[in-house]
C-alpha positions as CSV (number, residue, x, y, z in Angstrom):
1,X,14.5,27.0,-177.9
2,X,17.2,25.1,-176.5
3,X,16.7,21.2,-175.6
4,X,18.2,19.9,-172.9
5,X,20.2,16.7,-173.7
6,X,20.7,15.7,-170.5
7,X,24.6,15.2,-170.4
8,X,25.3,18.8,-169.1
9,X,25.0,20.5,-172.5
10,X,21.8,21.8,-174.4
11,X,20.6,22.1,-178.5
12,X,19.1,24.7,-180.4
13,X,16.0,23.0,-181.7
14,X,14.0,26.4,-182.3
15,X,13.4,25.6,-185.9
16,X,12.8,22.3,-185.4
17,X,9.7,22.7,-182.8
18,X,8.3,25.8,-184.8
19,X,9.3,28.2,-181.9
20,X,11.8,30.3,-184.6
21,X,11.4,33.5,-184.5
22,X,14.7,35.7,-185.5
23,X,13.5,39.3,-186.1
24,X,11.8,39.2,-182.6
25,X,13.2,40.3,-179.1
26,X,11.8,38.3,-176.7
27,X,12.6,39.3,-172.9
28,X,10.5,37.1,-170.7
29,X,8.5,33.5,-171.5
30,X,6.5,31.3,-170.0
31,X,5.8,27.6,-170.2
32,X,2.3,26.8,-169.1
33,X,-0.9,24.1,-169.8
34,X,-3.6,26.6,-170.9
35,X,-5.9,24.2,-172.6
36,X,-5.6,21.5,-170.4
37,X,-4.4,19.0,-172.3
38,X,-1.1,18.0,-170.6
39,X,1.1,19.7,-172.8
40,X,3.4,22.9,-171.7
41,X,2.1,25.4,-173.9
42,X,4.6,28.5,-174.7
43,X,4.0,32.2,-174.5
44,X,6.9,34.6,-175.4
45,X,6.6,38.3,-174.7
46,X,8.6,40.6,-177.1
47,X,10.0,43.9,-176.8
48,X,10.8,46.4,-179.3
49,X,12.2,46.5,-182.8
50,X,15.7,47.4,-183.0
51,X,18.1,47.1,-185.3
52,X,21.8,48.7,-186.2
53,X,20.5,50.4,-188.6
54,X,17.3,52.1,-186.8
55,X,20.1,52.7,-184.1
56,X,19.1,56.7,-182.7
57,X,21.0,57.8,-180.2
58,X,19.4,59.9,-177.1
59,X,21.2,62.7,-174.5
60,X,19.7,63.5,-171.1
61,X,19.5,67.0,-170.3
62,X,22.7,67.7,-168.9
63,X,24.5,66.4,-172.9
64,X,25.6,63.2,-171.5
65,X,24.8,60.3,-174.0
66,X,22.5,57.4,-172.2
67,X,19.8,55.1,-173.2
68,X,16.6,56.1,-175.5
69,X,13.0,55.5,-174.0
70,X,11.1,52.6,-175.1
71,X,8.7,55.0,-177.5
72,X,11.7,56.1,-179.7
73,X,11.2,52.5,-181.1
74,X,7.9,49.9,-182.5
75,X,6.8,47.9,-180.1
76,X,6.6,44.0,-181.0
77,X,3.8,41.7,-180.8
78,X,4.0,38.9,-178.3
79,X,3.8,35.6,-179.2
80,X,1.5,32.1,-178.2
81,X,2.6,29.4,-179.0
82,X,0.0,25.6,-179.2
83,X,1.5,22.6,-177.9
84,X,0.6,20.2,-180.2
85,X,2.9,17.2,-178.5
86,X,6.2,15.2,-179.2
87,X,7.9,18.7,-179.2
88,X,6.1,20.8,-181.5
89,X,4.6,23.7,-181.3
90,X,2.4,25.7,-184.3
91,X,2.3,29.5,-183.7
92,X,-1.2,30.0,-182.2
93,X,-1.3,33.9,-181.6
94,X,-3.7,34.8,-184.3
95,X,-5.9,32.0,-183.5
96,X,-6.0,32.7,-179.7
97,X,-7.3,36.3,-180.2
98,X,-3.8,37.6,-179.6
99,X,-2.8,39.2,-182.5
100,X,-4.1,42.5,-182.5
101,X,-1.9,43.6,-179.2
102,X,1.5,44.9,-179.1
103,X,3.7,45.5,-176.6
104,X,6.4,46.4,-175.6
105,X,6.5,43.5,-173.1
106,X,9.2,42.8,-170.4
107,X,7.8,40.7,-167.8
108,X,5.1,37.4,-167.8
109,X,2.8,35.7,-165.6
110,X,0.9,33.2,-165.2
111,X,-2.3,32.6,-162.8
112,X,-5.7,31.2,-162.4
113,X,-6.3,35.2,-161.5
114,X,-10.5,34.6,-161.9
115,X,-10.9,30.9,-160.3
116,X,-12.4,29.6,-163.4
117,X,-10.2,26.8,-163.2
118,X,-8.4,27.9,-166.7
119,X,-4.7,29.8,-166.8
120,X,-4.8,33.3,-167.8
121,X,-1.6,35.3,-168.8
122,X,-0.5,38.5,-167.6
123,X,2.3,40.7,-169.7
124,X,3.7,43.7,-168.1
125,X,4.2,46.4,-170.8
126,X,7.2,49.1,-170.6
127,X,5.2,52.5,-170.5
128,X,2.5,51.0,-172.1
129,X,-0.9,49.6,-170.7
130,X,-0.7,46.2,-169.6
131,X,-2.8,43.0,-170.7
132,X,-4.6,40.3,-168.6
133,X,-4.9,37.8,-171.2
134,X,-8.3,36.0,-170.0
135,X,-8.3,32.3,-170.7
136,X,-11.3,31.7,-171.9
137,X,-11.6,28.1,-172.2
138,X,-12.2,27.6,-175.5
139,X,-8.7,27.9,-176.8
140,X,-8.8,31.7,-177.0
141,X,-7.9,34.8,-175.0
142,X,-9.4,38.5,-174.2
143,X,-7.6,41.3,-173.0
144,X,-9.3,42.4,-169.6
145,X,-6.7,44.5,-168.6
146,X,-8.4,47.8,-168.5
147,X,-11.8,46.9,-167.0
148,X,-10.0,44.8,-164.3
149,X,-7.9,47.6,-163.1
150,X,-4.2,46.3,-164.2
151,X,-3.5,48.1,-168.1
152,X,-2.7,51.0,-165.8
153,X,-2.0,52.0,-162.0
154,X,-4.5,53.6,-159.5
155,X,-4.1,57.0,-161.2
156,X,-4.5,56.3,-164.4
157,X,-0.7,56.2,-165.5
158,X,1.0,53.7,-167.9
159,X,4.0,53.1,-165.8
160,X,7.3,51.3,-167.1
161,X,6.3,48.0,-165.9
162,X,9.2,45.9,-166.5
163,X,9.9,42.9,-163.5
164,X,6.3,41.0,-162.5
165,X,4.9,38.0,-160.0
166,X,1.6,36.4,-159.4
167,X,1.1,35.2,-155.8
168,X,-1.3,35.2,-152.7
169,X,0.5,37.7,-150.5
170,X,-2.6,38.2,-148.2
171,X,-3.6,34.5,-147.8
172,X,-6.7,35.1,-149.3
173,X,-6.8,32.0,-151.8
174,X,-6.1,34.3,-154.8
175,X,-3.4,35.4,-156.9
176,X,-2.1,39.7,-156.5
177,X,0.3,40.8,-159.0
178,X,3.4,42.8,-158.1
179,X,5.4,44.8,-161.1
180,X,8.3,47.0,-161.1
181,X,9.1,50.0,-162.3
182,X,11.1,52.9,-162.9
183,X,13.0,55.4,-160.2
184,X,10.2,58.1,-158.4
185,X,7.6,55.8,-159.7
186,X,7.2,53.3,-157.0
187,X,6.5,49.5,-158.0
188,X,2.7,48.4,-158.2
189,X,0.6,46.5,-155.9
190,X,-2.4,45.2,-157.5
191,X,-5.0,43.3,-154.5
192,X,-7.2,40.7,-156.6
193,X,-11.0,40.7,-155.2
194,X,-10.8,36.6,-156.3
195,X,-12.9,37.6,-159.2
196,X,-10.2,39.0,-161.6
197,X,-11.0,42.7,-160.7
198,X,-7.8,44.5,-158.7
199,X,-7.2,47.1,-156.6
200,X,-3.7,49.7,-156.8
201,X,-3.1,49.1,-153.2
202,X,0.8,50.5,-153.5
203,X,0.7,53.0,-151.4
204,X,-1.6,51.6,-148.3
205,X,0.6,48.9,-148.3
206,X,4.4,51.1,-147.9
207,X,5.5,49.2,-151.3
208,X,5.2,52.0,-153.1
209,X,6.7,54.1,-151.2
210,X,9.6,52.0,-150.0
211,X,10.5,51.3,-154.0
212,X,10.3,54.5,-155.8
213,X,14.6,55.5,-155.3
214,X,14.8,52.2,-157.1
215,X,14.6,50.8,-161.0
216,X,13.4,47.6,-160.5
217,X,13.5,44.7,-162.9
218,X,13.7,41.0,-161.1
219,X,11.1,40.4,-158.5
220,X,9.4,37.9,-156.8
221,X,6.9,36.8,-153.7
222,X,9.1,34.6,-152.1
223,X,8.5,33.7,-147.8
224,X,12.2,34.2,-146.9
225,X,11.6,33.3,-143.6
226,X,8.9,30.6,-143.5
227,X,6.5,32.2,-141.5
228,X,3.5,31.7,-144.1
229,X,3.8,35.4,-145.3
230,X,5.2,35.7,-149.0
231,X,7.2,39.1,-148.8
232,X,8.9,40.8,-151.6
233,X,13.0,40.9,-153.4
234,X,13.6,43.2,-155.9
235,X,17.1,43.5,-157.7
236,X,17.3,47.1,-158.7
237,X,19.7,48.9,-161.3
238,X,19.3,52.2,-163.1
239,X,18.6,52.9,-166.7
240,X,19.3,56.7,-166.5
241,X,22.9,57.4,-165.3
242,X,23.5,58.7,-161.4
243,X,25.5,61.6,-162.3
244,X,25.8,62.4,-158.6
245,X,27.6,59.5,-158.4
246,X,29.6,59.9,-161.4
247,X,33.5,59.6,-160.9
248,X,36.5,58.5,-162.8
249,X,36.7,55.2,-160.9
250,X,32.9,55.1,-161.9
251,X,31.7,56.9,-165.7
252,X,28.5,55.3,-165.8
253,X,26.9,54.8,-162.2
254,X,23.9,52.7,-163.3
255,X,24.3,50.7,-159.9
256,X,21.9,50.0,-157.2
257,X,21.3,47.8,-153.9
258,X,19.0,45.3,-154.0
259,X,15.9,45.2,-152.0
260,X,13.9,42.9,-149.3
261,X,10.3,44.1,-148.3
262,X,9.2,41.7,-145.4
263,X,5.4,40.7,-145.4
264,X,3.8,41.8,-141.8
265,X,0.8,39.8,-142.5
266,X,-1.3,42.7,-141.8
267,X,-1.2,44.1,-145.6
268,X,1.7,46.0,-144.6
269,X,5.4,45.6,-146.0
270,X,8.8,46.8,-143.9
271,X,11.9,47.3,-145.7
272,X,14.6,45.2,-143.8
273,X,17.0,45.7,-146.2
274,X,20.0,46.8,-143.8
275,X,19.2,43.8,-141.7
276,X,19.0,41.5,-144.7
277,X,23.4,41.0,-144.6
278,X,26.1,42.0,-146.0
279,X,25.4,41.3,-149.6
280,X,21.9,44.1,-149.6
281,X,25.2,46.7,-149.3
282,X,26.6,46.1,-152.6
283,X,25.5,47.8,-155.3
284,X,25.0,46.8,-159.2
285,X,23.3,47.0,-162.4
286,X,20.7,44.2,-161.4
287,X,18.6,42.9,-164.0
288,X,17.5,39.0,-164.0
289,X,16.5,37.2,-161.1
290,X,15.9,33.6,-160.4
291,X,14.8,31.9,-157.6
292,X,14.5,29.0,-155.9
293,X,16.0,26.3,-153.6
294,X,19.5,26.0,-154.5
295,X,20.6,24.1,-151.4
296,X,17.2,22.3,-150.8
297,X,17.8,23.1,-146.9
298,X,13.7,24.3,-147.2
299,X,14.2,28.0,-148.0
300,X,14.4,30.2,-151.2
301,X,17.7,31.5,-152.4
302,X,17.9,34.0,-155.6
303,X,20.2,33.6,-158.8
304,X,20.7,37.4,-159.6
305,X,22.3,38.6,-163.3
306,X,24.3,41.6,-163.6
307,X,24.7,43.7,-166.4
308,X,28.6,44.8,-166.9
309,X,29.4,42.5,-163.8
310,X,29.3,39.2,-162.5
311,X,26.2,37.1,-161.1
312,X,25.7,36.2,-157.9
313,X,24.4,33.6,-155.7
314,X,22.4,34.7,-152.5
315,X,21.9,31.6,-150.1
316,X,19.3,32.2,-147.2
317,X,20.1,31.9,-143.8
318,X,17.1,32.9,-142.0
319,X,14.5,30.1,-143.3
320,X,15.3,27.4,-141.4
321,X,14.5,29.1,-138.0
322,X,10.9,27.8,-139.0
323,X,9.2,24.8,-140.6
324,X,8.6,24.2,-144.3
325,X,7.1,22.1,-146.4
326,X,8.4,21.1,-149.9
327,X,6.3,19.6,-152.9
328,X,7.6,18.3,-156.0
329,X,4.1,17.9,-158.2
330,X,4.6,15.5,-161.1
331,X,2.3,14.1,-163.9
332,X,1.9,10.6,-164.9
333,X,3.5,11.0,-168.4
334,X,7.6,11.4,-168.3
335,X,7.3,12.2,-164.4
336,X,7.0,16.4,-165.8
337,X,6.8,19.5,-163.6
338,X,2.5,20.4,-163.2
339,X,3.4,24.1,-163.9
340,X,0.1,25.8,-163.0
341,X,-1.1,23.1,-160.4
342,X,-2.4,25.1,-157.3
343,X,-1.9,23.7,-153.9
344,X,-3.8,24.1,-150.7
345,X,-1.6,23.5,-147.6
346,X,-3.6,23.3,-144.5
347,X,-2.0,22.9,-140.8
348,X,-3.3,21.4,-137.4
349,X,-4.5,24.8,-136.3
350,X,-6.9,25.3,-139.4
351,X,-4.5,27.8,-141.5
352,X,-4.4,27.2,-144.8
353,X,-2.0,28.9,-147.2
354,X,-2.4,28.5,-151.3
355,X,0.2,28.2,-153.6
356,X,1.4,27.4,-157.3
357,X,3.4,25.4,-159.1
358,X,5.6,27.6,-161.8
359,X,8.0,28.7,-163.4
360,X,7.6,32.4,-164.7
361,X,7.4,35.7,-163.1
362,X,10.5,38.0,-162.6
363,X,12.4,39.6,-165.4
364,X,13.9,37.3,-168.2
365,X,14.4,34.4,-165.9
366,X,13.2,30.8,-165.1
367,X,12.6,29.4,-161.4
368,X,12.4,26.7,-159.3
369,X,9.0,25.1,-160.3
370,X,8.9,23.2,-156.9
371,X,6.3,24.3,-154.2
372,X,8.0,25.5,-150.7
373,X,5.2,26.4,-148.2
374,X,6.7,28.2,-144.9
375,X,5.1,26.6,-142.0
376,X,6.2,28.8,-139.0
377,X,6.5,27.1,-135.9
378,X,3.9,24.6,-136.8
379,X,5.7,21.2,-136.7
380,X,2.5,19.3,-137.3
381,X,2.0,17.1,-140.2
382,X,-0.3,19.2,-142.5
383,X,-3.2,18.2,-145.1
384,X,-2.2,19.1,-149.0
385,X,-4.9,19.9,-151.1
386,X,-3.8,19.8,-155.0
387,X,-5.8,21.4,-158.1
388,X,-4.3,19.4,-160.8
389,X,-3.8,21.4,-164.5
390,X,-6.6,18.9,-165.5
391,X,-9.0,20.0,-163.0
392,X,-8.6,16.8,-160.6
393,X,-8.5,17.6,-157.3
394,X,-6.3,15.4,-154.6
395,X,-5.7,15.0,-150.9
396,X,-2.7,13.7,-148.6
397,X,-3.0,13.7,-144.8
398,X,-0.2,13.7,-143.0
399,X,2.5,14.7,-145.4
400,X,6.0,15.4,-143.5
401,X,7.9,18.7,-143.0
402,X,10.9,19.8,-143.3
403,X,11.4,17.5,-145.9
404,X,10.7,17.3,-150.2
405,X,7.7,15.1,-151.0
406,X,6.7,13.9,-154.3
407,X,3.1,14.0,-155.2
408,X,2.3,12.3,-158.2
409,X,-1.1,13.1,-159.8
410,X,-3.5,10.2,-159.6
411,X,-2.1,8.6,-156.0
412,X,-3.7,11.4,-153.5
413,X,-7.7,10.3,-152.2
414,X,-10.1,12.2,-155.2
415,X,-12.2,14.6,-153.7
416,X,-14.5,17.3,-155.3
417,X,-14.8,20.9,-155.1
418,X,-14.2,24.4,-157.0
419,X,-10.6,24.1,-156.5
420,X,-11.0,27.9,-154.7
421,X,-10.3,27.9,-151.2
């Protein structure tokens, strides 16, 4: 764990907060309250155990040498880790009924995916069932995966989930998970009833489909043109060489375009990839992906990580042909980030669209934990309804567009309710 210092550079205070843990290999975290108590809690999902010395080497059919498939290795056990305050943490996995669960993990997150008010954890496993870590308010977790429908996709197959998000693509009030996967698999869409219970609804919705020539690793719901709709970016590289495309110039084609699914609203996605510019043409061995608003004009740019090649820094140009609406949610101690707070926007024409405050989701990255609610051509002052971590629940009339608003927790008009809808 690395502090941040606040002049620009960062320290390594992983033994000091109790978060050490050198013989793992963690891939994706997230920070998140999941006892309510106002501390950021940690959960770290680990991958494999590798070493030199376990080194095997692997060929693909053809003789070439390339990468070895997840099961030629042990997969790890994740790790939870209890806030306990003042920047320590005591390893909590055994007590929290999450001990007992391997991976091998690649992607977390986080959601209220039940309403219960409590934040459960989802881990997306590489070609092994996943787990829906159920928050059961009492300090402890149980693996639903299985009977909710998400350990494996509609037909029963343990894909190699690796990228993952949490988000209410349908404007339904709940949270639908997205992972990614392999080439010729096609990346999952799993539809939450608002119960906890999901439905594989890849292929009814052209996801699946429009993913499978891709290898997908970052991903996120992200409304890249404000029109209320989350829609979908995936960065995309191979794991298994292109030998097609194999050349002198180019020995190991791993490289891939990047790809942008745009949310119809209807339940139905359209690739506009070749309509997305100039940089949805290059090609690269895409792994992380961040997002967020890097130039707080009110839309979503991403932070992409290449493997063997540079990063790079997509800026959006389409967002601000419609309205937005930008929250920064803080607490009342040190001003923090409410990652997990839910929010309820609600415009003059009675839509209301839900989202959350976090951080997680994607592959091996961190995001822009503000909120950034596309408004369409609604210029109207909308009503904000916030679910606080704590379980308070707060109103604002009238809060401005186009514009970032802080909401602090305590200063909106108290109002009751379920926090659902």
């Amino acid at each position: 764990m690395f502090r941040n210092n606040g002049d620009g550079t960062f320290s390594d205070v992983s033994v000091r907060t109790g978060t050490d843990s050198p013989k793992t290999w963690g891939v994706s975290a997230a920070f998140v309250d999941v006892d309510r108590d106002g501390w950021l809690d940690l959960f770290v999902g680990n991958y494999l155990t590798y070493t030199l010395e376990t080194h095997t080497r692997c060929f693909m059919e053809s003789g070439q040498e390339d990468y070895c498939a997840p099961g030629r290795y042990t997969p790890q056990r994740s790790r939870f880790y209890r806030n306990r305050g003042h920047g320590q943490f005591v390893d909590a996995t055994a007590a929290a009924g999450m001990d007992r669960e391997f991976g091998p993990a690649l992607g977390v997150s986080t959601a209220d995916f039940n309403g219960d008010g409590w934040i459960d954890i989802f881990v997306a496993n590489d070609q092994k069932e996943n787990q829906l870590w159920m928050n059961r308010g009492n300090g402890t977790f149980e693996n639903r995966a299985l009977g909710a429908g998400v350990a494996l996709d509609g037909a029963g197959v343990a894909k190699a989930d690796m990228g993952v998000d949490a988000g209410d693509f349908d404007n339904d009030g709940d949270e639908d998970l997205i992972t990614t996967v392999l080439t010729r698999e096609g990346s999952t869409l799993y539809v939450n009833d608002g119960t906890g219970r999901f439905e594989d609804a890849s292929l009814a919705s052209g996801i699946g489909i429009a993913s499978r020539p891709h290898t997908g690793w970052g991903v996120a719901w992200m409304d890249f043109d404000n029109d209320g709709w989350l829609d979908l970016l995936t960065v995309n590289g191979l794991v298994k060489q292109d030998l097609d495309a194999r050349s002198a110039a180019n020995p190991f084609p791993y490289q891939q375009r990047n790809q942008l699914l745009r949310n119809m609203g209807t339940g139905r996605f359209e690739d506009v990839t070749e309509r997305a510019g100039k940089v949805f043409t290059l090609k690269a061995v895409g792994r992380g992906a961040a997002f967020g608003d890097i130039d707080n004009d009110g839309d979503t740019d991403v932070v992409i990580v290449n493997s063997g090649g540079p990063a790079r820094l997509l800026v959006n140009g389409i967002g601000g042909r419609n309205h937005w609406l930008g929250l920064r949610l803080v607490g009342t101690e040190a001003g923090r980030d409410m990652l997990g707070a839910r929010v309820a926007v609600t415009r003059a024409d009675g839509r209301t669209v839900w989202r959350r405050a976090r951080a997680d989701g994607s592959y091996a990255s961190a995001n822009d934990p503000r909120v950034l609610v596309g408004l369409g051509t609604s210029a109207d002052a909308p009503r904000v309804r916030v679910i606080w971590p704590s379980g308070r629940i707060e109103e604002w009339a009238n809060v401005a567009v186009d514009r970032y608003t802080t909401l602090e927790e305590g200063s909106g008009r108290r109002t009751e309710g379920s926090g659902r809808r």
